[in-house]
N, CA, C and O of each residue as an XYZ file, in Angstrom:
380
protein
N      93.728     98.505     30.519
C      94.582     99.375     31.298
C      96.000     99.285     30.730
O      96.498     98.159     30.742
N      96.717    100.272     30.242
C      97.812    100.397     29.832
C      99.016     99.804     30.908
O      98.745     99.505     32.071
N     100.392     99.685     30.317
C     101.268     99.273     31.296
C     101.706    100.572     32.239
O     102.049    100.420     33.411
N     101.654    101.786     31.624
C     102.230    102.656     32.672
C     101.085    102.662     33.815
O     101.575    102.455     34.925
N      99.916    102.816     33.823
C      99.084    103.107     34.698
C      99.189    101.738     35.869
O      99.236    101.875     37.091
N      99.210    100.293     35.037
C      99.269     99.482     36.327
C     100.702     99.599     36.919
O     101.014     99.120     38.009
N     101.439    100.196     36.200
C     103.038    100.306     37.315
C     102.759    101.508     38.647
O     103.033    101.595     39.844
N     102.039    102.334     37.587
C     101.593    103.498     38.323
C     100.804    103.039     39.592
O     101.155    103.467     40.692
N      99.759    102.189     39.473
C      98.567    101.602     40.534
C      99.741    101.042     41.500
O      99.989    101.467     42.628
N     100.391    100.031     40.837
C     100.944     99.035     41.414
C     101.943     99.701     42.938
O     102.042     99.274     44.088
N     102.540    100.898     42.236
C     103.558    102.094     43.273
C     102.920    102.751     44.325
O     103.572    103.248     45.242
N     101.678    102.797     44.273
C     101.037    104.065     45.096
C      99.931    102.861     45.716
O      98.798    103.212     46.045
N     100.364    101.442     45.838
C      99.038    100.959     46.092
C      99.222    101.351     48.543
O     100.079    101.911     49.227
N      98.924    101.193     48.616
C      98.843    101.525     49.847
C      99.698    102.532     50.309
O     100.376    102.307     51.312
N      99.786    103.826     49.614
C     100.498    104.859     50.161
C      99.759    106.145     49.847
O      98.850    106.293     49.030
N     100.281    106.996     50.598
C      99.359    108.387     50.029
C     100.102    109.370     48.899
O     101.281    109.719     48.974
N      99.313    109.688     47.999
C      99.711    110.270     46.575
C     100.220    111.597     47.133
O     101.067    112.086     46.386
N     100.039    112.110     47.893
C     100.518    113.536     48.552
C     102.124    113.463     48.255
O     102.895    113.881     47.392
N     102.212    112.463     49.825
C     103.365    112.100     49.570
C     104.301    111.420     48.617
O     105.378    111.999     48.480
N     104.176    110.626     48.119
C     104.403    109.973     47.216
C     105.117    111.390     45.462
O     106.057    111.273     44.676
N     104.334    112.184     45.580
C     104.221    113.249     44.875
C     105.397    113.955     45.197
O     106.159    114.061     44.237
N     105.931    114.664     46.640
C     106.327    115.139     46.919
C     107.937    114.583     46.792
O     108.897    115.121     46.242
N     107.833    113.186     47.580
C     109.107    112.811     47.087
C     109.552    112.256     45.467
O     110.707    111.960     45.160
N     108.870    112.220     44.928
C     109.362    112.163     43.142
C     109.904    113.800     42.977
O     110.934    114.237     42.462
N     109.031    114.332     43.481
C     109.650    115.950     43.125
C     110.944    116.001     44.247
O     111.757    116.579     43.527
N     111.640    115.785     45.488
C     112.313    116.197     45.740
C     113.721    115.156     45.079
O     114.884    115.540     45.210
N     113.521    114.409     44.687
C     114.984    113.324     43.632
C     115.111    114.018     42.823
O     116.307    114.033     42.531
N     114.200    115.089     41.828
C     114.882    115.870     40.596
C     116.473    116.281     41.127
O     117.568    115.741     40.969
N     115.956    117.671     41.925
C     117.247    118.544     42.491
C     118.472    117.494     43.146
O     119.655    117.786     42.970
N     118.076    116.242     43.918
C     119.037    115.336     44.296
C     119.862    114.748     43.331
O     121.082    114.815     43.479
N     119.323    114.125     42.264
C     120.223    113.984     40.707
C     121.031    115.061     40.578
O     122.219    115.039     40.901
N     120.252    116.376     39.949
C     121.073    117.692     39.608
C     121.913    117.929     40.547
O     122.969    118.223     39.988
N     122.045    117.970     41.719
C     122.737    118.038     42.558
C     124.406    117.277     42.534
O     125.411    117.987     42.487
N     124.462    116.075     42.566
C     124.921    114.894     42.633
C     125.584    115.590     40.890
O     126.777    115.817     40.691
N     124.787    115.747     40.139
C     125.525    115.373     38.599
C     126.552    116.881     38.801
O     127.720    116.790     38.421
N     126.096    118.146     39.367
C     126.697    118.968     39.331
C     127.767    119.076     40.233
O     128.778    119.753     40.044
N     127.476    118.278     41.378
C     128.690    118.175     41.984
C     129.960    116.836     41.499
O     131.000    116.976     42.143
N     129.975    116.171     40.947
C     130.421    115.361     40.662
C     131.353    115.700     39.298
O     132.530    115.347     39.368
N     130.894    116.369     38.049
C     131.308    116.627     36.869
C     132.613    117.749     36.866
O     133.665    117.774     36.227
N     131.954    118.762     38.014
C     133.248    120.182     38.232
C     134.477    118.923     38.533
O     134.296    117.744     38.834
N     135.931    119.775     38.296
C     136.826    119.616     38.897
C     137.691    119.446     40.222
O     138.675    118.886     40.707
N     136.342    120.566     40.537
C     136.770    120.846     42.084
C     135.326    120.151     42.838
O     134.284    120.497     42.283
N     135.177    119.266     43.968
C     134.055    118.958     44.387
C     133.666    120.574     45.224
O     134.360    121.442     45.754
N     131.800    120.339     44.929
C     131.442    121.465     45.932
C     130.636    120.857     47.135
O     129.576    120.235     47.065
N     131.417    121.193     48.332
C     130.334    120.388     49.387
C     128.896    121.057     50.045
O     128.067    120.575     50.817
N     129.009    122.614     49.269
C     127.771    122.746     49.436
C     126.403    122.154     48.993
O     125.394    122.003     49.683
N     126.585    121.882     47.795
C     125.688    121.371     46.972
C     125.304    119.662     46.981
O     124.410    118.974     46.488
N     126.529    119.407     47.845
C     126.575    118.004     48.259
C     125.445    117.784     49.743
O     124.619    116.925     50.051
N     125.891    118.917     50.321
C     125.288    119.013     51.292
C     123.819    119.014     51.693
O     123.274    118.450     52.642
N     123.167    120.012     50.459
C     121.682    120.129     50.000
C     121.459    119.072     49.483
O     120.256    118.825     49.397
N     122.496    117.906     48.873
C     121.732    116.512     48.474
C     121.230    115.925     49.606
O     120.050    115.587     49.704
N     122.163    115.763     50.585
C     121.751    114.964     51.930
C     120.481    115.639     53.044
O     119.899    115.150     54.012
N     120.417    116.737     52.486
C     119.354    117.445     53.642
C     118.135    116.894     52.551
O     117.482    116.079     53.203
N     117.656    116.981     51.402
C     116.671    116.602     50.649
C     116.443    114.935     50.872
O     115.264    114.593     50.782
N     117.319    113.966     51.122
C     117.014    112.405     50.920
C     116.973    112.362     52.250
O     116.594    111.302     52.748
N     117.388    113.615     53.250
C     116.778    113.036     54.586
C     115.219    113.667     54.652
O     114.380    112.930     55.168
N     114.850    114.760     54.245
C     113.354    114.978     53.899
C     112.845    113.575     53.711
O     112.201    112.985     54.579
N     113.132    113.111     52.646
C     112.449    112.195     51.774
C     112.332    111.204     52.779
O     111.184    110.788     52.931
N     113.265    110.676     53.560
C     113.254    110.056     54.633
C     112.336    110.334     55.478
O     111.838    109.388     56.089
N     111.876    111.661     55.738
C     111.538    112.355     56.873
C     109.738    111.781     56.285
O     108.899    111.012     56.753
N     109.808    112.546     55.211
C     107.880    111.759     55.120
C     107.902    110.514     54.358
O     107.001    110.329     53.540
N     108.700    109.745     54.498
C     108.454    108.224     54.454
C     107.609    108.174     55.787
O     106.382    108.229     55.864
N     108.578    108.048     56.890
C     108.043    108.024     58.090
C     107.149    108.705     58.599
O     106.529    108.209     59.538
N     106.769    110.221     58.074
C     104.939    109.932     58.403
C     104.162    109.673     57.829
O     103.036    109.972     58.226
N     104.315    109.028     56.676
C     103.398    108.390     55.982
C     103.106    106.862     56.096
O     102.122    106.174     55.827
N     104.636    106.539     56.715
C     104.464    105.097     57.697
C     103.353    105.575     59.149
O     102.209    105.120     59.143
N     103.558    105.992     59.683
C     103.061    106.774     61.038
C     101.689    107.065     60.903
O     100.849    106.757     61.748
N     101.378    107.851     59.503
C      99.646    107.893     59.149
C      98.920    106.761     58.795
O      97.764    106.406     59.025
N      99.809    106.295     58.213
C      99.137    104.605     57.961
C      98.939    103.794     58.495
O      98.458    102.740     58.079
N      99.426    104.203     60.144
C      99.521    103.109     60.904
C     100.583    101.808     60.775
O     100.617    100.860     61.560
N     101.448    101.996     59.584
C     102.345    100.568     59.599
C     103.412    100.711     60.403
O     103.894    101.820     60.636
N     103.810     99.765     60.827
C     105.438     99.751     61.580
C     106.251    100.181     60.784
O     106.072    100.339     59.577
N     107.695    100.520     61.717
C     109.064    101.158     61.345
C     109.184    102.424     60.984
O     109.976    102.888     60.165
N     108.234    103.076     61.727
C     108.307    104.437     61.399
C     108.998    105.293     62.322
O     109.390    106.405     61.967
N     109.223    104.726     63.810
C     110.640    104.878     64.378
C     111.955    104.788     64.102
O     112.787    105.539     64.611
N     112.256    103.778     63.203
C     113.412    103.408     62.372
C     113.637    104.571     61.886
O     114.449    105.427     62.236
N     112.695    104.559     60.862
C     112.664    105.593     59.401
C     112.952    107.179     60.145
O     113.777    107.989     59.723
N     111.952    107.403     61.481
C     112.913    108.779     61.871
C     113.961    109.062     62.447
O     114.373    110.214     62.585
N     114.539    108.014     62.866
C     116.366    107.841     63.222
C     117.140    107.939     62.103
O     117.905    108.883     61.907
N     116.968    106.903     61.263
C     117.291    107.166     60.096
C     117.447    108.605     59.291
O     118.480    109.181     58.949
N     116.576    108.843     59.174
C     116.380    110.693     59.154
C     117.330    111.277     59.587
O     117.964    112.035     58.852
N     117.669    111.081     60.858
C     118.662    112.052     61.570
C     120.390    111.906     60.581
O     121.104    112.904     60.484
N     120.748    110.747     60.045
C     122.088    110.529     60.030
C     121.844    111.231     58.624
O     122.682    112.132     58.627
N     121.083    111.308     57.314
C     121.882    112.442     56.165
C     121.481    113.911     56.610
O     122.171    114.863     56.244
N     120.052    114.130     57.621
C     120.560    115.236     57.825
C     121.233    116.093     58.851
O     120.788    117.157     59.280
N     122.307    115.540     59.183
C     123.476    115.379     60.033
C     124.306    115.979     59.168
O     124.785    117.111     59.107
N     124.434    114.498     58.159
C     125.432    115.109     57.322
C     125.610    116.195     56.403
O     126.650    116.678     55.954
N     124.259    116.531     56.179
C     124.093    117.546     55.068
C     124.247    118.882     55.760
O     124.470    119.895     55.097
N     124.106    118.918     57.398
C     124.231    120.165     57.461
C     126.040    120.327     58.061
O     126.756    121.325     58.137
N     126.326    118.766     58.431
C     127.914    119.187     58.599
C     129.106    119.798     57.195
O     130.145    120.457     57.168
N     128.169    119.087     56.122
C     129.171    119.752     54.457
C     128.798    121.142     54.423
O     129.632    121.950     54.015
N     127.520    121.582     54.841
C     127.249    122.870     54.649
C     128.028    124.114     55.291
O     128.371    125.168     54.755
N     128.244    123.554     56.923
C     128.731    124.018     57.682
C     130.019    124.233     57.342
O     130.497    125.218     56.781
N     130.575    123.201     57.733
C     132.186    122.793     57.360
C     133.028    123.478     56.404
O     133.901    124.329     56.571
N     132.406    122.711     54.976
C     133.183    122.848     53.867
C     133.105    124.515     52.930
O     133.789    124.688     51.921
């Protein structure tokens, strides 16, 4: 077994690949996001804003994938949830 595949095993060992899938795909646009807002001159808080609504997603099915699994802190994890996307929709709003 190669090394990527047991890092690979090793990441997804008690979680569901759905998810797991979904949030690798939603960090692309969160980078791009972040690099594009950061590099302009002028900050844009829209785009700042769509960072925080995406890592509270990501947040968002942590916790039902804690919740499907039956493990604890999946109450945490949806409180948690609430505070970036709070914020993401107050930069949106706001700025």
């Amino acid at each position: 077994m190669s090394f990527l595949k047991k890092i690979c095993k090793q990441f997804l060992k008690g979680r569901l690949k759905g998810f797991v899938i979904m949030q690798a795909f939603l960090v692309i646009p969160i980078i791009a996001y972040f690099i594009f807002t950061y590099t302009n001159d002028e900050v844009n808080y829209f785009y700042c804003g769509l960072a925080f609504i995406n890592i509270a997603i990501i947040i968002l099915l942590r916790s039902i994938e804690k919740f499907v699994l039956k493990q604890s802190g999946y109450i945490a994890d949806f409180i948690l949830f609430l505070i970036p996307l709070y914020m993401g929709i107050d930069y949106i709003i706001n700025y």
